[in-house]
C-alpha positions in Angstrom: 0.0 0.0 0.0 1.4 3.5 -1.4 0.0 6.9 -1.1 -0.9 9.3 -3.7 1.9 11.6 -2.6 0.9 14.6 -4.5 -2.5 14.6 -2.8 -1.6 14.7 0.8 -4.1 17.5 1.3 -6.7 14.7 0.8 -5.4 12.6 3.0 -6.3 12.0 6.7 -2.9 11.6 8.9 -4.6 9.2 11.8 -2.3 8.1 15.1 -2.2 4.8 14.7 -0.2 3.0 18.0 1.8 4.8 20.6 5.0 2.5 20.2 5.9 2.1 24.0 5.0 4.6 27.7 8.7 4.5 28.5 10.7 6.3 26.1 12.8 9.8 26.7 13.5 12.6 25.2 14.7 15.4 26.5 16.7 17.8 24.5 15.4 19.5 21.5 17.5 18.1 18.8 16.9 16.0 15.9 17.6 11.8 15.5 15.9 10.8 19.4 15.5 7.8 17.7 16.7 5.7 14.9 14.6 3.4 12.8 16.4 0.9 9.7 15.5 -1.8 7.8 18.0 -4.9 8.3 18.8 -7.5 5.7 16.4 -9.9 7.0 13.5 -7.7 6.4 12.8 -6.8 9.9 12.3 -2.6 10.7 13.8 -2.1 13.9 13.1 1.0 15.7 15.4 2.1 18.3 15.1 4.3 21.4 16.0 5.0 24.8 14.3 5.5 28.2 14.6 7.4 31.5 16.7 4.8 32.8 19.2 4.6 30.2 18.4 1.7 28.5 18.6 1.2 24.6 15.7 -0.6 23.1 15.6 -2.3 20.1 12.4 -2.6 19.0 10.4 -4.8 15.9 8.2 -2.4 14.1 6.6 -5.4 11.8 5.4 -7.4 15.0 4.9 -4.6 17.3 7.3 -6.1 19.7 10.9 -5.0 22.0 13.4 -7.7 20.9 16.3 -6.8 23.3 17.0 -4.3 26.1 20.9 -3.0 27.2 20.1 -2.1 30.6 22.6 1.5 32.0 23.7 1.3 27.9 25.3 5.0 29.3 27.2 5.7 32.7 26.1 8.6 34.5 23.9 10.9 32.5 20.8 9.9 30.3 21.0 9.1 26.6 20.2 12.0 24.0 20.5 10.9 20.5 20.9 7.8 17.9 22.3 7.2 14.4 22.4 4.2 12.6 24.6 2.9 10.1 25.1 -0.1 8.0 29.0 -0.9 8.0 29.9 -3.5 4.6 33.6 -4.3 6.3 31.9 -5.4 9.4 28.1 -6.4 7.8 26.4 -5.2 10.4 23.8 -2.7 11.7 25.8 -0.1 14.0 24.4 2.7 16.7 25.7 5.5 17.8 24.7 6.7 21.1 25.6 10.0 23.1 25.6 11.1 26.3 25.9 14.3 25.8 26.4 16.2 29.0 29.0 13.7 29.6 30.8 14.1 26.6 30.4 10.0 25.7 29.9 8.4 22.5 29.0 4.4 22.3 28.7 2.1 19.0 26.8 -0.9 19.4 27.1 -3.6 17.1 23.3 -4.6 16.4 23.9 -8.1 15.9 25.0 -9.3 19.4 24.5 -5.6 20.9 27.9 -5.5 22.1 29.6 -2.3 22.3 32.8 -1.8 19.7 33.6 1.8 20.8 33.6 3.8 23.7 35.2 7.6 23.0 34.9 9.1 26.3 35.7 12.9 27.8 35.5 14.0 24.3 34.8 17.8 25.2 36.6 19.0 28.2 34.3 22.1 28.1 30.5 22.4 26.9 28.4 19.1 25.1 27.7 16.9 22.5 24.5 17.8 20.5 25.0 15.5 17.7 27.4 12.9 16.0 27.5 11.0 13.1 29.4 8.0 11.0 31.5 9.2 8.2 32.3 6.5 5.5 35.5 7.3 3.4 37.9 6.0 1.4 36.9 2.6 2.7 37.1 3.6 6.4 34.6 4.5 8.9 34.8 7.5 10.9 32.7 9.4 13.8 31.9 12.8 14.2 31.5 14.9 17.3 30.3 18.0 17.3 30.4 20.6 20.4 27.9 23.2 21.9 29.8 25.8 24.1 28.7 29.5 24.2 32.0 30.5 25.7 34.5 29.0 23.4 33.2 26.1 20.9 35.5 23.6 20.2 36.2 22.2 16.3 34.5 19.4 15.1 36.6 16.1 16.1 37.1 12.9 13.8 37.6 9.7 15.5 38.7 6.4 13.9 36.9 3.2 14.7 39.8 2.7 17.6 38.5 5.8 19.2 41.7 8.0 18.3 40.8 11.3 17.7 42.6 12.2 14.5 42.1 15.2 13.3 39.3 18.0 13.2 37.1 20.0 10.3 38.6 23.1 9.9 36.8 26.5 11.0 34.1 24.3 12.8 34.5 25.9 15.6 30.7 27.0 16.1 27.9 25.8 18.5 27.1 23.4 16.7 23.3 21.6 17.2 23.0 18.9 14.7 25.7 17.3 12.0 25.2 15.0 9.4 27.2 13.7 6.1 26.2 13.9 2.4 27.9 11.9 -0.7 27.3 13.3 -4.1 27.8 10.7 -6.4 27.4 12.9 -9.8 31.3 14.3 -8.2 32.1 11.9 -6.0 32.4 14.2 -3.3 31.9 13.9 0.7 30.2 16.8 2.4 29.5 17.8 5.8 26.8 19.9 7.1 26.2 21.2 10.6 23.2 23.1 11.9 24.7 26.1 13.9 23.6 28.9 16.1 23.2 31.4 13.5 23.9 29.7 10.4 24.1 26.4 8.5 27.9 25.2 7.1 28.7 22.9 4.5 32.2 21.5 4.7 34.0 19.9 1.6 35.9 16.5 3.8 38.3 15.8 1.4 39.6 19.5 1.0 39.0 19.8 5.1 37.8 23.2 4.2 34.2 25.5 4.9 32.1 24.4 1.3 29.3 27.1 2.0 27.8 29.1 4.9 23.8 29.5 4.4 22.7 32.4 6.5 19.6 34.8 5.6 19.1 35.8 9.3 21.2 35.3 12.2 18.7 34.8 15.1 18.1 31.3 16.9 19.8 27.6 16.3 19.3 25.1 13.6 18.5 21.9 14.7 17.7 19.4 12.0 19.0 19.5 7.9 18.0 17.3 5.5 19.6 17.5 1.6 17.1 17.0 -1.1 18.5 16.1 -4.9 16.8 15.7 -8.1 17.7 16.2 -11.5 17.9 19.8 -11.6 19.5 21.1 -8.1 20.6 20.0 -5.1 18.9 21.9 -2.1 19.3 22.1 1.5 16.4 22.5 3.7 16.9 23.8 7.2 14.6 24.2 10.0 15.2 27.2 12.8 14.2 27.8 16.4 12.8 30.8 14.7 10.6 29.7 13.6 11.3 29.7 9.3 12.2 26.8 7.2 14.7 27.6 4.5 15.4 26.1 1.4 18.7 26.7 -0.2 20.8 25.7 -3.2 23.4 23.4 -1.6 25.9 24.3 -4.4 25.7 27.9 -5.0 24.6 29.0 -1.2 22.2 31.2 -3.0 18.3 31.0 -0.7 15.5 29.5 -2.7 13.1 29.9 -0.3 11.9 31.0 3.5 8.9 29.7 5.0 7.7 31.1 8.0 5.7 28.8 9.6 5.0 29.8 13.5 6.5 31.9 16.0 8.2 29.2 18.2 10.8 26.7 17.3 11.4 24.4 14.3 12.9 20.8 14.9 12.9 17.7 13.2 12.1 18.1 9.4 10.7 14.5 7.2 11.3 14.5 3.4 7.9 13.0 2.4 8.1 13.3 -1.3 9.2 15.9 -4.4 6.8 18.3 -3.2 5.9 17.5 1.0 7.8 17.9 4.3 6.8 17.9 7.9 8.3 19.3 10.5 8.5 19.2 14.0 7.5 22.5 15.6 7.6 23.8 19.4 3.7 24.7 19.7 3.3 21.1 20.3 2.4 20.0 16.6 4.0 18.8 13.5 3.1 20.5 10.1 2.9 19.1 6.8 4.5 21.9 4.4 4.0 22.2 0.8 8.0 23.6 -0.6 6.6 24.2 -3.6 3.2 26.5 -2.6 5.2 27.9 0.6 2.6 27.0 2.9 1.3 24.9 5.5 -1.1 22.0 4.2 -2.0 20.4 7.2 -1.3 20.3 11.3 -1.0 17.4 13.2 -1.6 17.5 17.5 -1.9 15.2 20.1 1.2 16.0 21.7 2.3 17.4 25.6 5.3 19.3 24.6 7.4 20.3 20.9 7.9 17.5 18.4 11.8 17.0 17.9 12.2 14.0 15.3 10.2 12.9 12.7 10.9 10.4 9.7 8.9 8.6 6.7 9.2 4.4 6.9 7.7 2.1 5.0 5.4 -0.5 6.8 4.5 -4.0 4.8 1.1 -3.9 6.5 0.2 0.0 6.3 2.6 1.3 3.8 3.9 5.2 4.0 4.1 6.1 7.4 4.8 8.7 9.8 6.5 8.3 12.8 7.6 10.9 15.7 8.4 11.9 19.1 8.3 15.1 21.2 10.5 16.9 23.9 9.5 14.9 27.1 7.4 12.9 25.6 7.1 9.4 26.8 5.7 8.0 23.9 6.8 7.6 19.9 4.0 7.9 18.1 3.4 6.0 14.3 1.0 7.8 11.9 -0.5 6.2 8.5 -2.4 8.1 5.7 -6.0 7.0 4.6 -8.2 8.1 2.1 
């Protein structure tokens, strides 16, 4: 079962389960919670809780498969990536502690733990992190968040040596991700900022583009978007706009104001749809193309952080999300 993507507006977005009553979420940044399909056909969702467990969860049955109890010493767990890793073939997590400057990687097929970089920071946090895969090597990303003196964005290998750092990164940085263009064969990196959005050319270690129309509030969730014509960068701000900008040129497409509290977590739906996580307690399904807002979704105690599109065998397109303090991952489907 597929949607008619172009016709979201006649849709109806209906809750369909609350996934579990003991997940947390507590800081407003993208990726609370990672979801990936694994070889075997099974959609694993995977989330943390108050106590500092990591849950992996089966999204086909409906079901937690395995919990690692205290995954985290001292402070509680604050985001997820996954990964699929060909030299190792296996699913990997990373997992932050962010106040205590910790990253983990779990291999998902025993749940053991390959990596633990600790006291990565000596001042400030971790916001986000991510895998970098290059020239046949895999890498980790940290990112810091200090408003005194930010600290460059480190690069680990996978025996937790830090080896070097992106140059000029030294900003408050709130969310970091990677992004391979395969038309150049080229390795990007791009980090939501306070202030601005950077794009960072990895081989050249050197800033690609800074994206800036207004320098007010963080950016807390990117998402690149490519089809035959451009490559754009969408951006969501604790201002409240969402911008859309040419990724190669750094030239603004478009800015779309869509409330006057935070943005967060932004889902590519389709060519023309996105939603967005926003901090009056909603998300918002946003037409790119029109500018405008298309439909709101509620039900929610406090801002929506993350939100992502899977693909369900028994419901087909579906949306699934999480707020700020929210207890409770919520899985949308689309009906007629």
């Amino acid at each position: 079962m597929s949607i008619d993507n172009n016709n979201l507006n006649n849709k109806k977005i209906i809750l369909l389960t609350n996934i579990t009553n003991n997940s947390f979420c507590y800081r407003d940044i993208d990726n609370t919670f990672t979801i990936f399909q694994s070889k075997d056909e099974i959609l694993y969702l995977i989330y943390t809780t108050k106590k500092k467990s990591i849950i992996s969860y089966n999204l086909n049955e409906f079901r937690i498969i395995t919990e690692i109890k205290n995954a985290h010493e001292g402070n509680c767990i604050t985001n997820l990536r996954h990964y699929f890793y060909q030299n190792y073939k296996a699913d990997l997590i990373i997992s932050i502690s962010a106040k205590n400057n910790h990253i983990k990687i779990w291999n998902c097929n025993n749940w053991s733990c390959v990596l633990n970089i600790k006291d990565i920071y000596p001042k400030g946090i971790i916001n986000s992190a991510c895998f970098i895969d290059y020239d046949n090597s895999l890498y980790i990303l940290s990112s810091n968040n200090n408003w005194v003196q930010p600290d460059f964005i480190k690069i680990f290998n996978f025996e937790g040596n830090n080896i070097g750092t992106i140059k000029n990164s030294n900003e408050n940085v709130y969310y970091i991700d990677t992004y391979f263009e395969e038309c150049n064969l080229n390795l990007y990196v791009i980090t939501g900022n306070y202030n601005s959005v950077r794009s960072y050319d990895y081989t050249k270690n050197e800033l690609y583009h800074e994206y800036c129309d207004d320098k007010t509030g963080f950016h807390s969730s990117l998402k690149i978007f490519k089809n035959r014509k451009i490559t754009k960068l969408i951006e969501s701000a604790s201002n409240g706009f969402i911008r859309i900008w040419n990724f190669h040129s750094g030239m603004l497409i478009n800015s779309i104001y869509i409330c006057n509290l935070g943005l967060y977590g932004i889902c590519i739906w389709d060519n023309i749809n996105i939603f967005v996580g926003c901090g009056d307690n909603t998300i918002k399904l946003i037409n790119i193309n029109e500018g405008k807002i298309s439909k709101t979704i509620t039900g929610f105690n406090y801002w929506v952080c993350t939100v992502c599109k899977i693909f369900h065998k028994k419901y087909g397109d579906c949306l699934v999300s999480q707020g700020i303090k929210d207890e409770q991952i919520k899985i949308w489907i689309i009906k007629s």
